[in-house]
TIMAR-695834 format. One record per residue (C-alpha): x, y, z; residue number from 1. Coordinates in Angstrom, 3 decimals. Layout:
residues N
        u        v        w migu
        X        Y        Z  NUM
...
END
This chain:
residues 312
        u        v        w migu
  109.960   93.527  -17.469    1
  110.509   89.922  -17.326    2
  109.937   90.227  -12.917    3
  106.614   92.157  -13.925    4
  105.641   89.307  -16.293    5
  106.712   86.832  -14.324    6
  104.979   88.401  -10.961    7
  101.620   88.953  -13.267    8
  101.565   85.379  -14.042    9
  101.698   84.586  -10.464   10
   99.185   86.402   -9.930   11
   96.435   84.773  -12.311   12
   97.910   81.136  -11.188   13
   96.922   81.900   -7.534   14
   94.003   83.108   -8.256   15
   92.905   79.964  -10.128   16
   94.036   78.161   -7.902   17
   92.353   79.794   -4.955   18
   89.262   79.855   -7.526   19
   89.598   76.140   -7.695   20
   89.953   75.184   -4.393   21
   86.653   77.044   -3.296   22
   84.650   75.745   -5.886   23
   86.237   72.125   -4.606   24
   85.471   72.568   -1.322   25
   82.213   74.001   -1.714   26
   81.367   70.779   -4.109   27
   83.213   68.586   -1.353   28
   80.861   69.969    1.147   29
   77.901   69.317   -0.657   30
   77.995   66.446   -1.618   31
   76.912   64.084    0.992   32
   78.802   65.447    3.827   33
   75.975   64.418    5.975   34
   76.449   60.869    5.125   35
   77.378   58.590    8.165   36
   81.067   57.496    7.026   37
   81.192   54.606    9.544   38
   78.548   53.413   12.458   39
   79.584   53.072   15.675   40
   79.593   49.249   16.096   41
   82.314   50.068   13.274   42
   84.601   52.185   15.186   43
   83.993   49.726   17.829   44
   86.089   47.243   15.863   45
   88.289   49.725   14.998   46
   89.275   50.204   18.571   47
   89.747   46.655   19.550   48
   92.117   46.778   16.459   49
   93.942   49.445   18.119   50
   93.628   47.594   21.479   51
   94.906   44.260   19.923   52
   97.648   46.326   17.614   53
  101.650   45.986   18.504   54
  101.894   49.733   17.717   55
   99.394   51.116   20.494   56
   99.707   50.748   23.892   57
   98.231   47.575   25.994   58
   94.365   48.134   27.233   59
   93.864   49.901   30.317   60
   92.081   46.923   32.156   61
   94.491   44.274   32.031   62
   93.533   40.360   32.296   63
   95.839   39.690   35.072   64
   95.230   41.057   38.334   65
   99.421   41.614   39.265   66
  102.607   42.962   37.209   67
  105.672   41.226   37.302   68
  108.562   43.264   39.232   69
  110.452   43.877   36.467   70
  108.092   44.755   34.243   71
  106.710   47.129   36.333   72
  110.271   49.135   36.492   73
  110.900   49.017   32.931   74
  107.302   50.941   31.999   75
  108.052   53.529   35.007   76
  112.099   53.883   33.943   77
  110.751   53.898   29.654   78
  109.095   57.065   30.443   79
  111.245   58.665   34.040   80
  114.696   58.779   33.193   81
  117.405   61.175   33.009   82
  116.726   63.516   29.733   83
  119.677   63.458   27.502   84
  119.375   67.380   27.050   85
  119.775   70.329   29.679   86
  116.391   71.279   30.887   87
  116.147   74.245   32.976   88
  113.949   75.192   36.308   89
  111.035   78.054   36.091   90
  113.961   79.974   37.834   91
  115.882   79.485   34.239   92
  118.448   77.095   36.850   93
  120.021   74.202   35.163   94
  119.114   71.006   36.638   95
  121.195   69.306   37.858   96
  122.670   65.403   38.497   97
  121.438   65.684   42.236   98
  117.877   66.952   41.635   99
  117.316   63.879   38.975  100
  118.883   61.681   41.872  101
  116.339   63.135   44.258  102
  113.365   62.534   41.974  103
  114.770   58.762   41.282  104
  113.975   58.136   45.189  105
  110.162   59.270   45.016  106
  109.563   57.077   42.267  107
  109.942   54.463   45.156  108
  111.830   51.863   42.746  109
  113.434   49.886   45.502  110
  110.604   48.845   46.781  111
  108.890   47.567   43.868  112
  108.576   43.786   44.799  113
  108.459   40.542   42.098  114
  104.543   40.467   41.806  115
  102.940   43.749   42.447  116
   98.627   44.421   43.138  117
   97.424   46.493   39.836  118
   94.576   48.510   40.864  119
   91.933   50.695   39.229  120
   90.856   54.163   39.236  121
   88.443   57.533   37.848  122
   89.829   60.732   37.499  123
   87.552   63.099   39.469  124
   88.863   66.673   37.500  125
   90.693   67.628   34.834  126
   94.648   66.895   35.843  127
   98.064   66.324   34.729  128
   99.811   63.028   33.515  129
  104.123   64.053   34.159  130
  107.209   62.601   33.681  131
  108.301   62.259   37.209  132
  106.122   62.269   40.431  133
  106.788   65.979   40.628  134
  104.782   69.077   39.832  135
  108.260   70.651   38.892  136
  108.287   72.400   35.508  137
  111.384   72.145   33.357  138
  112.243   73.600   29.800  139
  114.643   72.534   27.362  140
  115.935   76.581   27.338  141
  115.842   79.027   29.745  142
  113.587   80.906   27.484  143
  111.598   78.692   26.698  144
  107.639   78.117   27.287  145
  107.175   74.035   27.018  146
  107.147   72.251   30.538  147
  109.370   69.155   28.886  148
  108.512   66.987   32.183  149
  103.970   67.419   31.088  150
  103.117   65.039   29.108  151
   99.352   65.002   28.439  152
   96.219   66.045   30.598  153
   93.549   63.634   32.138  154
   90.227   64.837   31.592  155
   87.657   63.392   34.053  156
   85.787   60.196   34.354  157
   88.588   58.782   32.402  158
   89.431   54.998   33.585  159
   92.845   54.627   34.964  160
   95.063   51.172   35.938  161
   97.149   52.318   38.889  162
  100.681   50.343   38.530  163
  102.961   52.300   41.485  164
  103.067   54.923   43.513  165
  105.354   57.515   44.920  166
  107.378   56.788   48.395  167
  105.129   59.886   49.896  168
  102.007   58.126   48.174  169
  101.458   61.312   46.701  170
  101.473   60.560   43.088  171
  100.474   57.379   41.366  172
  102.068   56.086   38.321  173
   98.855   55.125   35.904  174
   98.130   54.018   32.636  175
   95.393   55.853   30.606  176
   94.236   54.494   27.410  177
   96.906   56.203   25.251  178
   99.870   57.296   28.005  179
  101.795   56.308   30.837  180
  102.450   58.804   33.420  181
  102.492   60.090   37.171  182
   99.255   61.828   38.159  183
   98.973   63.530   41.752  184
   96.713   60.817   44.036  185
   94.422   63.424   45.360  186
   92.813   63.742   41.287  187
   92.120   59.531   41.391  188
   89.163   58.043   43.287  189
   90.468   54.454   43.806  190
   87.829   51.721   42.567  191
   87.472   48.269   41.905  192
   87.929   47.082   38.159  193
   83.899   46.562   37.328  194
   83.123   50.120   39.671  195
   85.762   51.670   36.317  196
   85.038   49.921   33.609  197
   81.178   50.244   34.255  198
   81.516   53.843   34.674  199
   83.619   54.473   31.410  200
   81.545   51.995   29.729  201
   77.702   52.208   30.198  202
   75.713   52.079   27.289  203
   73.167   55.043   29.016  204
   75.673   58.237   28.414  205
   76.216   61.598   27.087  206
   79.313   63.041   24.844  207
   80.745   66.424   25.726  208
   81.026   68.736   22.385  209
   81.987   71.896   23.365  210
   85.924   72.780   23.787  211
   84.757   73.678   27.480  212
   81.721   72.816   29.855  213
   80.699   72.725   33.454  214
   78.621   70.999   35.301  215
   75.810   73.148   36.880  216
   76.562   72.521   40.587  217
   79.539   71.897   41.170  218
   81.224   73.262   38.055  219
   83.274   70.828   37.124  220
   85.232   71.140   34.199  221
   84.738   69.134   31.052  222
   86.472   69.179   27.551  223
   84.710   67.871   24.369  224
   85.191   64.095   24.477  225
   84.462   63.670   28.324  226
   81.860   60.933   28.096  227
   79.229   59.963   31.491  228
   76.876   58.391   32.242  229
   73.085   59.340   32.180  230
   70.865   59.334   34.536  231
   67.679   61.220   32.762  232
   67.223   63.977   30.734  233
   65.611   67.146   33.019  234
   64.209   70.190   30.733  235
   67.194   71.478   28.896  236
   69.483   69.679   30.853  237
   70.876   66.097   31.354  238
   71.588   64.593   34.593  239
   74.373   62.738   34.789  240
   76.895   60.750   38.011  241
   80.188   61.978   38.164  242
   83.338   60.461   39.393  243
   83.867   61.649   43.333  244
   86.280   60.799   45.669  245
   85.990   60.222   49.414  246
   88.124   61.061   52.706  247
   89.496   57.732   51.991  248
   90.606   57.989   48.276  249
   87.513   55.669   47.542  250
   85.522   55.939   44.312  251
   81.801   57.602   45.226  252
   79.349   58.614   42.320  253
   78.146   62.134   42.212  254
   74.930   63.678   40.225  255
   75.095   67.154   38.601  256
   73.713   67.862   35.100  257
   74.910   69.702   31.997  258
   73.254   71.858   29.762  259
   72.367   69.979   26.509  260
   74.054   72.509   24.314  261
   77.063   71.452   25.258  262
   76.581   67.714   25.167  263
   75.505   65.058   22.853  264
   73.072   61.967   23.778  265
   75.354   59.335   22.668  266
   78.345   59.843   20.084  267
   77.589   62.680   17.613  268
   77.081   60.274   14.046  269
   80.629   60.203   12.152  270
   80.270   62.120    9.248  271
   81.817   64.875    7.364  272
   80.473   67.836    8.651  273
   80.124   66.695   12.508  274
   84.049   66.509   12.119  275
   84.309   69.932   10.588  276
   82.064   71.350   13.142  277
   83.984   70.439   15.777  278
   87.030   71.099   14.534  279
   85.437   74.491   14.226  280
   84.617   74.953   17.500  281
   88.370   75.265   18.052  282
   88.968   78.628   16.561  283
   90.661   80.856   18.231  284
   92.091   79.021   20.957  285
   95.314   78.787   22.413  286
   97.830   76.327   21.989  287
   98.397   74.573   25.448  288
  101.720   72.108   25.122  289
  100.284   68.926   26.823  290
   96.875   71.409   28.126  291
   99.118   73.706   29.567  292
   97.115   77.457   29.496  293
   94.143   75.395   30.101  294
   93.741   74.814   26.609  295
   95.278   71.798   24.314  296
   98.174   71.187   21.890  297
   98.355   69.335   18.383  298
   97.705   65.775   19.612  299
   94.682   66.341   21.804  300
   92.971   68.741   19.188  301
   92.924   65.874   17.042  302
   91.780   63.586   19.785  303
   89.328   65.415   21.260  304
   87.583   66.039   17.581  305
   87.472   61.906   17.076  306
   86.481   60.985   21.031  307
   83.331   62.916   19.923  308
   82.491   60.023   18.145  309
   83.999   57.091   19.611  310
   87.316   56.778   18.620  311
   89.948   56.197   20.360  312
END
């Protein structure tokens, strides 16, 4: 009698409280969720903040144009060393102290000199920032389905210092505004510093806000957040350049236009319901460790929601 009771009074509590809660959010909702929370020359600051802070990582154009020797191995070593746990091949093979010895020689260390050229570069399609210059997977159990050595995708157009590169020049150890990593050359058009930062920062641009878009022509693929820059709005459609690369490597601008349901003129304005929106828009996808799946994990759900407004 007393489990019935106690079960019945359960019952009514979670009821209330599910009561409650709707009639909260519903009041939440409407009450001036369409209010701007912050303008943009706001979340401007905020990002210099984050620039400027000793808990984020340093800006991606840096003031000097060369990186001290050791400097330069400590950032690479901070993120490519040995893990401290068995990780396991796609063939569900242990990995072993030769294969990390292996990798240790295409990172090209040795030859990492005292002062060393930083150069600039564009993503030209969505990619993969790893753990070692290496397209290798490896999981922390042989059943596992994480790729431990993926740390985060690029999307494209996004600025990128270039510190290193591989001893078969094949990968290129960058810096992204919020990861180090080693990105495969052939996804980096290689540009001067003004050719990047005037790309990634034009005032004349659009904001993607769909999870997924492509480009008309050449269907390039675009998450929400991707930001370009406009050339002029055409029917239903906006025009935009798009990072290309050349037989050389070099940076080369690119026109294509996206439909204007899936982008924004500008940021979208920072309020309440833009962020539930495009949280929204989410539903239903898979969960992509690092954008494996071609989807996104935890981190870049988040991320992805807030670029669609500015912040970084």
């Amino acid at each position: 009698m007393k489990k019935n009771c106690f079960l019945i009074i359960l019952l009514i509590f979670s009821i209330f409280i599910t009561a409650y809660s709707q009639a909260t959010t519903y009041d939440f909702l409407n009450s001036g969720h369409h209010r701007l929370l912050h303008s943009y020359k706001r979340i401007q600051y905020w990002n210099t903040l984050c620039e400027k802070s000793v808990h984020t990582v340093e800006k991606v154009f840096f003031d000097e144009t060369h990186i001290k020797g050791d400097v330069l191995t400590e950032k690479i070593m901070a993120l490519s060393f040995i893990p401290n746990y068995p990780r396991y091949s796609e063939n569900k093979v242990l990995l072993s102290s030769y294969y990390y010895k292996e990798l240790n020689k295409k990172m090209n260390l040795d030859n990492i000199s005292f002062n060393n050229e930083i150069r600039y570069g564009l993503s030209v399609r969505r990619t993969f920032l790893r753990k070692f210059p290496s397209e290798d997977m490896a999981f922390s159990s042989p059943s596992s389905p994480y790729d431990r050595f993926l740390e985060t995708t690029v999307y494209p157009g996004e600025p990128l210092s270039i510190l290193w590169q591989s001893n078969d020049n094949n990968w290129l150890f960058v810096k992204m505004y919020n990861y180090e990593g080693w990105v495969k050359s052939e996804d980096i058009a290689v540009s001067s510093k003004d050719a990047a930062m005037l790309f990634s920062e034009t005032k004349n641009f659009i904001v993607v806000t769909q999870p997924k878009a492509y480009t008309r022509n050449l269907s390039l693929e675009l998450d929400m957040g991707v930001r370009l820059p406009l050339i002029k709005t055409v029917g239903s459609s906006y025009e935009v350049f798009l990072p290309g690369r050349d037989d050389n490597g070099k940076f080369i601008l690119l026109r294509d236009q996206i439909s204007k349901d899936d982008a924004s003129l500008g940021y979208l304005p920072y309020t309440i319901s833009n962020i539930l929106s495009q949280a929204e828009k989410f539903s239903g996808e898979r969960y992509g460790w690092g954008g494996m799946h071609n989807a996104r994990d935890c981190s870049a759900f988040v991320m992805d929601i807030y670029r669609s407004f500015g912040i970084r």
